[in-house]
TORMIBA-679790 format. One line per 5 residues: their letters; for each residue x, y, z of N, C-alpha, C, CB. Coordinates in pm, 1 decimal, padded with zeros to 6 digits. Glycine has a CB too. Layout:
<atoms>
A = X,Y,Z,X,Y,Z,X,Y,Z,X,Y,Z; ... $
</atoms>
This chain:
<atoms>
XXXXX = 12696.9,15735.2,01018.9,12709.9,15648.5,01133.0,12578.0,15578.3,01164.2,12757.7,15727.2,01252.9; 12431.8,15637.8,01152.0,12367.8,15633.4,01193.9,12265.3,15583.2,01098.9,12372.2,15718.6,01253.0; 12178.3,15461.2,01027.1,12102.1,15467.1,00918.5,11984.2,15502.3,00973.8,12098.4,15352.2,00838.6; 11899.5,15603.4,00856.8,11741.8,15585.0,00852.2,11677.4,15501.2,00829.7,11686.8,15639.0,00791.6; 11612.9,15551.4,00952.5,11463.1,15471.9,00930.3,11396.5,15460.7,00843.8,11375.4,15499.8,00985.4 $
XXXXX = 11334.2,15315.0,00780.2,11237.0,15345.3,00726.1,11081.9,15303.7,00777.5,11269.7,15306.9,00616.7; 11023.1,15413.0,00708.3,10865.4,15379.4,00774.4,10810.7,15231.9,00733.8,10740.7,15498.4,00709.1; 10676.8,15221.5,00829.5,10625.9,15067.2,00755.6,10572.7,15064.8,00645.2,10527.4,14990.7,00820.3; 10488.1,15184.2,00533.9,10486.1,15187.9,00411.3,10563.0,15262.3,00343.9,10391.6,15205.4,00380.7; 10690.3,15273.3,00377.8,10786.8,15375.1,00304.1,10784.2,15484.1,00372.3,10755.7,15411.2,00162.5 $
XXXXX = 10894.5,15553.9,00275.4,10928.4,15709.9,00325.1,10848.8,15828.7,00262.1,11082.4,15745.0,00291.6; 10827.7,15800.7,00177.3,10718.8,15901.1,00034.1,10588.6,15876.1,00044.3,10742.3,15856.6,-00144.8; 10514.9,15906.9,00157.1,10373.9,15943.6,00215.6,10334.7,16058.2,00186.8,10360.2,15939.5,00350.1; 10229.8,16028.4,00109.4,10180.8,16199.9,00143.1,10107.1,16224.9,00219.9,10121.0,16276.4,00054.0; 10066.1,16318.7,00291.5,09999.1,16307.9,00411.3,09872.7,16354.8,00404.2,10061.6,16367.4,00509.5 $
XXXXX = 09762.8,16300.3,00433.0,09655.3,16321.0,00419.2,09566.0,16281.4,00520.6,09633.5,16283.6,00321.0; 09443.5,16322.4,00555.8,09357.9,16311.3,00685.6,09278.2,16209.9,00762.7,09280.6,16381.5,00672.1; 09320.1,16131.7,00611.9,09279.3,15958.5,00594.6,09403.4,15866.5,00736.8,09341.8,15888.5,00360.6; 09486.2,15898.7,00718.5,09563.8,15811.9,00772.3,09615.6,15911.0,00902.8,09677.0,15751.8,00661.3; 09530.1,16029.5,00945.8,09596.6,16129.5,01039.1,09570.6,15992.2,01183.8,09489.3,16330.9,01052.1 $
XXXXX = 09597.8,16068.3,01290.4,09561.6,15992.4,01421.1,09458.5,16020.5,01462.0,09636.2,16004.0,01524.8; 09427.9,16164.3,01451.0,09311.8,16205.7,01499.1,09193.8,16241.7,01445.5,09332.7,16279.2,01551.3; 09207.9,16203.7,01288.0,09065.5,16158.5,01230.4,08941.5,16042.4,01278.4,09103.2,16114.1,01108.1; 08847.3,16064.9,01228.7,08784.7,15920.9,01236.9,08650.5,15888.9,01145.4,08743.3,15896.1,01391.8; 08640.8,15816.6,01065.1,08590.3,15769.2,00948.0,08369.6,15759.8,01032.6,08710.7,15572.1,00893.9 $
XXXXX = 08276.6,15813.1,00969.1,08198.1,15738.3,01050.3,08129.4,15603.9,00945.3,08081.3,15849.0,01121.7; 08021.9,15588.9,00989.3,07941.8,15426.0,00935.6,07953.2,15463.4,00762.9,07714.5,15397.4,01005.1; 07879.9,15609.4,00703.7,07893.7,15643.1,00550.4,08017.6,15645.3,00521.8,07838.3,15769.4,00502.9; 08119.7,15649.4,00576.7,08265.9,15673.0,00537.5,08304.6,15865.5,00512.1,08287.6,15569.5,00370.1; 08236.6,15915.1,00588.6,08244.6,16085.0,00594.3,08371.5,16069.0,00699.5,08075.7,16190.8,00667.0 $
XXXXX = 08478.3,16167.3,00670.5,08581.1,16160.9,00776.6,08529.9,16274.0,00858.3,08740.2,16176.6,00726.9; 08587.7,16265.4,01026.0,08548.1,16343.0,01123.1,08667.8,16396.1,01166.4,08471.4,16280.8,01221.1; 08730.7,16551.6,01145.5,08853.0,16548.3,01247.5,08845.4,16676.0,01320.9,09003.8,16534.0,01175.0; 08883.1,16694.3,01420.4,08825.9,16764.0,01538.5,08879.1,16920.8,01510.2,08884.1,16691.7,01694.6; 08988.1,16916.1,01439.5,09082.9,17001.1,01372.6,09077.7,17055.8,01272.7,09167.8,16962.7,01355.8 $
XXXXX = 08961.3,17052.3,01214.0,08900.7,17116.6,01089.3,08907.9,17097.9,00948.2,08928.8,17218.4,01090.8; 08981.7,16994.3,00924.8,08987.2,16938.4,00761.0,08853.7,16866.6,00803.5,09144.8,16819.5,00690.7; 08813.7,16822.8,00631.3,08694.0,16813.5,00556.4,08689.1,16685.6,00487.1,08680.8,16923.7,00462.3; 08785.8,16690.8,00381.8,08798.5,16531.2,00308.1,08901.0,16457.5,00385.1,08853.5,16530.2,00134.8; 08889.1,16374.3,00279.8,09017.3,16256.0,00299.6,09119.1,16284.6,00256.0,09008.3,16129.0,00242.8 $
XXXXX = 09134.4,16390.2,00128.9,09296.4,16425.2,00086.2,09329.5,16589.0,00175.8,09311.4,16449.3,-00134.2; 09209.2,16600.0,00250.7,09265.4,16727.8,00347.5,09383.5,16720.3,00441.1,09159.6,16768.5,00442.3; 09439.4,16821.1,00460.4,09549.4,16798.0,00611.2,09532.9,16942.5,00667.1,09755.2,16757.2,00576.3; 09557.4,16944.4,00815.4,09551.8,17043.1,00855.7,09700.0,17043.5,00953.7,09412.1,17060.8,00910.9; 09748.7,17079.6,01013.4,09850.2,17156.5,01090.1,09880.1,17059.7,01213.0,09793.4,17311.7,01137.9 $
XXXXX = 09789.0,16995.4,01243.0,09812.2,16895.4,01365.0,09842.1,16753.1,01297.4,09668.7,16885.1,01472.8; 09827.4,16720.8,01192.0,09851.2,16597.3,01119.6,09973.1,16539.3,01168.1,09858.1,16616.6,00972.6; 09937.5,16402.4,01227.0,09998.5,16296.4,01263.8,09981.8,16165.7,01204.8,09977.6,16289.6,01373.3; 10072.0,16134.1,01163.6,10089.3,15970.6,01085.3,10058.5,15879.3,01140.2,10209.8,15918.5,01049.6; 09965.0,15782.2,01127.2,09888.0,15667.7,01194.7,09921.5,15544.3,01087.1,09705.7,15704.5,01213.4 $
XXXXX = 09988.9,15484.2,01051.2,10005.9,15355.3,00973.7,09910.3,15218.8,00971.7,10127.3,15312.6,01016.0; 09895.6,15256.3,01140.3,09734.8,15128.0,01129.0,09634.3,15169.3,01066.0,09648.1,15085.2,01270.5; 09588.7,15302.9,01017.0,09468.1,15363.3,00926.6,09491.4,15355.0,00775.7,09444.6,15520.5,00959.3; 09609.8,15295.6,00782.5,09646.4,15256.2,00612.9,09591.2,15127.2,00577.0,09816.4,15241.3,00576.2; 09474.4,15095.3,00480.1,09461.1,15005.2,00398.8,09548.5,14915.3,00298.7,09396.2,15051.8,00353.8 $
XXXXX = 09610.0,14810.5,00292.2,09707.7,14824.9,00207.7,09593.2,14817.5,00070.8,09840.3,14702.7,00228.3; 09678.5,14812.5,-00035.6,09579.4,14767.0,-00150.5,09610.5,14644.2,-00197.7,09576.1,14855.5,-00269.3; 09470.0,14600.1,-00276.8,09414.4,14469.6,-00324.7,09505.0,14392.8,-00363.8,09325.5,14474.9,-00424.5; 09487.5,14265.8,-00353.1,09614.4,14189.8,-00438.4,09584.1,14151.4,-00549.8,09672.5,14070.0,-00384.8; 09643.4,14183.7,-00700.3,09603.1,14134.3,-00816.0,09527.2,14007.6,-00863.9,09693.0,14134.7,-00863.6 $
XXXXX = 09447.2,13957.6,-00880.6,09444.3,13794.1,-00927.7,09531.2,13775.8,-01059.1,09275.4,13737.4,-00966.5; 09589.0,13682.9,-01088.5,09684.9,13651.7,-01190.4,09574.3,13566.8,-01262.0,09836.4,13574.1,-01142.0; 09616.2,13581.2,-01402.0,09531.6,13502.5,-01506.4,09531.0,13394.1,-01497.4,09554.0,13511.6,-01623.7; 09448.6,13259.1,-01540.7,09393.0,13148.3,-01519.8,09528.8,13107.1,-01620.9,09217.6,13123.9,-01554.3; 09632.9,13014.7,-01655.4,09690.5,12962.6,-01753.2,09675.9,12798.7,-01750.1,09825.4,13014.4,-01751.1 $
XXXXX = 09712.1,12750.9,-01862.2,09653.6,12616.2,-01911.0,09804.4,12573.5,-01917.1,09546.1,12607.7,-02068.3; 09851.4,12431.4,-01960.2,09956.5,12381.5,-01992.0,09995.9,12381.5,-02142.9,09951.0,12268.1,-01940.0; 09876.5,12428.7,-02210.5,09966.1,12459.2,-02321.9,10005.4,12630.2,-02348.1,09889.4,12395.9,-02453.5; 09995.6,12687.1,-02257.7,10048.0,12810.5,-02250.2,10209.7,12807.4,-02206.2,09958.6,12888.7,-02152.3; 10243.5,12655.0,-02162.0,10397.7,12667.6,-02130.1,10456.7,12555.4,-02247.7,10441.1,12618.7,-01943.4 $
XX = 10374.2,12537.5,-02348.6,10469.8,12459.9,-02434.5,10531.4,12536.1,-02576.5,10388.4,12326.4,-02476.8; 10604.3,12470.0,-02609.7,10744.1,12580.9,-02689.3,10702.4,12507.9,-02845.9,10981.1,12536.5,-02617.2 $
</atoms>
């Protein structure tokens, strides 16, 4: 009756301390969380999903092509 939701980067997150709520990155990029994980692929027990702390990733550049790359 009812469809799922889907999240704004999908459903298959893994969760990590990078994107928690209550982390926070300082100026070196050392994460800070008040809750006792360490890295960025840490999680601890209070982990909450923050989607604005998601980076998306880079956009490819596509190769330079010429016009005789489209002739037959």
């Amino acid at each position: 009756m009812f469809l799922s939701k889907k999240k704004l980067f999908g459903n298959n997150i893994p969760p990590r301390c990078e994107y928690c709520r209550y982390s926070t990155k300082n100026n070196s990029g050392k994460l800070s969380c008040p809750y006792g994980a360490g890295t960025l692929e840490d999680t601890c027990k209070r982990y909450e999903y923050n989607p604005l702390k998601r980076e998306p990733r880079s956009v490819q550049t596509l190769p330079k092509f010429t016009a005789d790359d489209f002739k037959l």
